[in-house]
Legacy VTK file of the C-alpha trace (Angstrom):
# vtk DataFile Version 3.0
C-alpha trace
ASCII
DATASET POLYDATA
POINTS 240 float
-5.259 14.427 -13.277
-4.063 11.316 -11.348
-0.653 10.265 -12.845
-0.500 6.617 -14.265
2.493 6.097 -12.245
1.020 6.719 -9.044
-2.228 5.958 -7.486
-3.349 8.300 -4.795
-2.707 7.565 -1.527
-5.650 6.811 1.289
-6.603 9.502 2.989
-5.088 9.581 5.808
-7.686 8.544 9.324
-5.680 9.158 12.511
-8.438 8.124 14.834
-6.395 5.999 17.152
-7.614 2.794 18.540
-5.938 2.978 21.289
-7.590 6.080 22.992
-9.974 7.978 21.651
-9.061 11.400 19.294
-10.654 14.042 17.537
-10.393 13.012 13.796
-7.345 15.055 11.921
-7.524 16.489 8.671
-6.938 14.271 6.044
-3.151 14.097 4.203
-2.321 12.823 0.763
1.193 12.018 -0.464
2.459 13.824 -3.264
2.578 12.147 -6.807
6.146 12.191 -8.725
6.337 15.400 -11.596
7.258 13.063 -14.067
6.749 14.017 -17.857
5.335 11.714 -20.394
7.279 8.688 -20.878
8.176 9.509 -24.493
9.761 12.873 -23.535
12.598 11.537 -21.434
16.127 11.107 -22.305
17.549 7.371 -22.816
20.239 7.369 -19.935
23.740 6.173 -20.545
24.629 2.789 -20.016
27.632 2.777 -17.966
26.652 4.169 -14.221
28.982 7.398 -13.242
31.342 6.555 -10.167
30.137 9.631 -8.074
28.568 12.998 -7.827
26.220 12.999 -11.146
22.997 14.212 -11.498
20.011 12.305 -13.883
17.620 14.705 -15.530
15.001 13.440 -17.004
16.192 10.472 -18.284
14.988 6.814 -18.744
16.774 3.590 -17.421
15.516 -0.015 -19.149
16.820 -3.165 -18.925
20.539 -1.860 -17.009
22.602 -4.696 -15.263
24.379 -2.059 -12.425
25.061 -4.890 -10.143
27.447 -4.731 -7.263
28.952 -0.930 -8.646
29.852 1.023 -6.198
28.875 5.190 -6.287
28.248 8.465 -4.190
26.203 11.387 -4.157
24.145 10.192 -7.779
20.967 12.328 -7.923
18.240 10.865 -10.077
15.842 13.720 -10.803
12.749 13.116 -13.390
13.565 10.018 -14.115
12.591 6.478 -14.652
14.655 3.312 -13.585
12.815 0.377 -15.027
13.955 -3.397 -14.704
17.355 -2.255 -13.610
19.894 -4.917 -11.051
20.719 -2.884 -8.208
21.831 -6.026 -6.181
24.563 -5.463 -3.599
25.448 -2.040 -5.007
26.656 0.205 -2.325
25.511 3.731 -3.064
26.518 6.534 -0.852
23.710 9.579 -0.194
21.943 8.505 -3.758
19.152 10.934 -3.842
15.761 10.366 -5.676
13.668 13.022 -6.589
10.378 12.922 -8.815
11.391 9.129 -9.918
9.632 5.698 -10.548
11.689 2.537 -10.217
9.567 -0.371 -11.409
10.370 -4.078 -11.253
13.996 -3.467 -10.096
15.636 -5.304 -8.006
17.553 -3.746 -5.195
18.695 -6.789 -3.313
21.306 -6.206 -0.629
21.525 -2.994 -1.764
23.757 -0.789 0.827
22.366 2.704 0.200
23.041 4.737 3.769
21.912 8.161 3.633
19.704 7.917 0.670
17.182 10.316 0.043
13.609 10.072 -1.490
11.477 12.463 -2.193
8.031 12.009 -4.287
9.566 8.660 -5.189
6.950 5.332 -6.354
8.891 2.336 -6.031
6.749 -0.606 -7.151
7.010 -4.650 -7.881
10.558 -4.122 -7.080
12.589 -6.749 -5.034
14.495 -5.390 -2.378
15.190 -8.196 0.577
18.213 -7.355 3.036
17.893 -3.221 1.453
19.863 -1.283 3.527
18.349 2.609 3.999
19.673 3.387 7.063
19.736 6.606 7.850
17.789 7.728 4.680
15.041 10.314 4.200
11.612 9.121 2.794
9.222 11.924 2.021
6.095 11.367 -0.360
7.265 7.893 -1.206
5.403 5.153 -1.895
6.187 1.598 -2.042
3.891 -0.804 -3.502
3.950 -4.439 -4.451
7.539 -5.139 -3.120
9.796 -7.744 -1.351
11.129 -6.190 1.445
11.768 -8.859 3.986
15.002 -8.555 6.101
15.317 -4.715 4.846
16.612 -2.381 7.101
15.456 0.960 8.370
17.458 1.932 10.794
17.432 5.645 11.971
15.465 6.215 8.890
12.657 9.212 8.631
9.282 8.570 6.939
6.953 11.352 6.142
3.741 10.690 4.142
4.670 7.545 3.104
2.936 4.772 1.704
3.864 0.810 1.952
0.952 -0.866 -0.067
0.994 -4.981 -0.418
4.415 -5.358 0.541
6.235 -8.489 2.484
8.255 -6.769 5.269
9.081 -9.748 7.378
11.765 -9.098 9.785
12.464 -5.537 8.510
14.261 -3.292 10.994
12.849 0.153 11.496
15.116 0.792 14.658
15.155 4.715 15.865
13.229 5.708 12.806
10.604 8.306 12.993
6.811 8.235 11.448
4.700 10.892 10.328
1.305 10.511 8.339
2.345 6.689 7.065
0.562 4.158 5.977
0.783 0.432 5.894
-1.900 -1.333 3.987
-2.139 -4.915 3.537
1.455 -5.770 4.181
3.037 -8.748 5.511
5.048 -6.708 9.114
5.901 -10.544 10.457
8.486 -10.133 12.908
9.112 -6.391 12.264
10.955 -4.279 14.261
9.726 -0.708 15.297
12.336 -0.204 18.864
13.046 3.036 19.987
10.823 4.460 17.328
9.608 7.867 17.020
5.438 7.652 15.885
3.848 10.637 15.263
1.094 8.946 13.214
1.097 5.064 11.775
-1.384 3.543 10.113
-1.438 -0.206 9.996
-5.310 -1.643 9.220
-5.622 -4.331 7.187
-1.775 -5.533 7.424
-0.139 -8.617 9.599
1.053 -8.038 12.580
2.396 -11.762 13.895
5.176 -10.861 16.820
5.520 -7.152 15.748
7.348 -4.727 18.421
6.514 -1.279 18.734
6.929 0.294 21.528
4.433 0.864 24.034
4.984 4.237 24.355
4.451 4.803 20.852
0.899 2.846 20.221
-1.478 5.798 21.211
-0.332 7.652 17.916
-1.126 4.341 15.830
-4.171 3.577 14.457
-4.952 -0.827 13.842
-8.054 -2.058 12.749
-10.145 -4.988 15.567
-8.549 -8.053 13.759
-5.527 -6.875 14.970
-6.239 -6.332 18.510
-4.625 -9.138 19.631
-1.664 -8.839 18.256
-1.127 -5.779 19.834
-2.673 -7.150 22.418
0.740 -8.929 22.928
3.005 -6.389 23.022
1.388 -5.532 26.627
0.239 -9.112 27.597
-2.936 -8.580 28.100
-5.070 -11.511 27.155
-8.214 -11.081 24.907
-10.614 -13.740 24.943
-14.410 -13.766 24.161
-17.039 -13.472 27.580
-17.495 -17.271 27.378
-13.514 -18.420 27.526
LINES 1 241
240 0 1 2 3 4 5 6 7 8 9 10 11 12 13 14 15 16 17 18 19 20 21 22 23 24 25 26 27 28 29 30 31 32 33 34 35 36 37 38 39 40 41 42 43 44 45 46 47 48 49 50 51 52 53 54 55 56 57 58 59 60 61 62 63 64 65 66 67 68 69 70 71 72 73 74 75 76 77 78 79 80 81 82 83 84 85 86 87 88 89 90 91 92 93 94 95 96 97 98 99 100 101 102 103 104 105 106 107 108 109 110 111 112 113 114 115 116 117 118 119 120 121 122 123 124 125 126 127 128 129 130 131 132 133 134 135 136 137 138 139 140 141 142 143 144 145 146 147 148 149 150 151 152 153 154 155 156 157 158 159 160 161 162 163 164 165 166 167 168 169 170 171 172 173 174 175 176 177 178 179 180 181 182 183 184 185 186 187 188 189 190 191 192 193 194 195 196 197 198 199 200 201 202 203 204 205 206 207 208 209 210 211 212 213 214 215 216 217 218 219 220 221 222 223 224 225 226 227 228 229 230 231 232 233 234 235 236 237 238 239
């Protein structure tokens, strides 16, 4: 039964635009193992300074703001409406969670780690993730402009009506994600690794991905020219 945290993810089509391929089976992203709300644990109020581990537990209505931490694991749980602004969280790890309408602006979290993670309506402009792990995540519905990626790795991942003008996604690596209907403005994908991106139905104004990398991507025709760009090759109709 489909979780009401979590709406399955597209299946995933990697027939490439760019040169023709054989379709590949199709890949869903794994839904969080999260128990009914009512069975979870209110968490504590005040946020441990390092190395504790959240079972199960709910977060609501938290003001964590600018606290510092390392090595927090957040297992089964739910962070909802909680100020994450500026915190700087060392290796936080999140595992089977939802954080919903947070807001994780300027947020310094190197090294994180998510694993069947949903993190939805949730502003997070100027996030820091470098060097994090994304596996089975999904973001939906979030602000994510000026967030950085850097030397980040994303597999089956979802980012679903989400503003990501002028993220960085320097050196990371792609495997079976998705970008649907997102604002990618300005983005920055150099010296990525893609395996397999998917980016129909999202903007594309002035995004750079290397050219190497766009015969494992897959763009619908509307965006043809702006990929167009990245090789400057002009597209124009038979009567121009």
């Amino acid at each position: 039964m489909e979780s009401k945290f979590f709406r399955q993810a597209y299946p995933f089509d990697m027939l490439s635009r760019m040169r023709a391929k054989k379709p590949a089976k199709a890949t869903t992203i794994a839904e969080p193992d999260l128990p009914d709300e009512e069975s979870l644990t209110i968490g504590p109020a005040h946020l441990s300074s390092s190395g504790m581990v959240y079972l199960e537990m709910l977060f609501e209505n938290r003001d964590w703001s600018e606290q510092p931490s390392s090595g927090l694991k957040f297992n089964t749980s739910i962070l909802r409406n909680v100020h994450l602004t500026k915190t700087g969280w060392r290796s936080v790890q999140f595992r089977d969670a939802l954080l919903a309408s947070c807001d994780l602006s300027l947020a310094d979290w190197v090294g994180a780690l998510f694993q069947r993670t949903v993190i939805t309506s949730t502003r997070s402009t100027g996030l820091n993730t470098s060097e994090a792990s994304y596996s089975d995540t999904v973001f939906r519905g979030c602000a994510l402009s000026y967030a950085t990626f850097q030397e980040a790795t994303f597999g089956r991942c979802l980012f679903e009506d989400c503003d990501l003008t002028d993220a960085a996604f320097h050196g990371s690596a792609f495997e079976h994600v998705i970008f649907r209907r997102c604002n990618l403005t300005n983005a920055q994908f150099a010296d990525c690794r893609i395996a397999s991106a998917d980016f129909r139905g999202s903007r594309l104004d002035n995004v750079q991905i290397p050219l190497s990398e766009l015969r494992n991507v897959t763009i619908d025709p509307s965006q043809l020219e702006s990929i167009a760009l990245l090789t400057q090759v002009k597209v124009l109709d038979l009567e121009e």
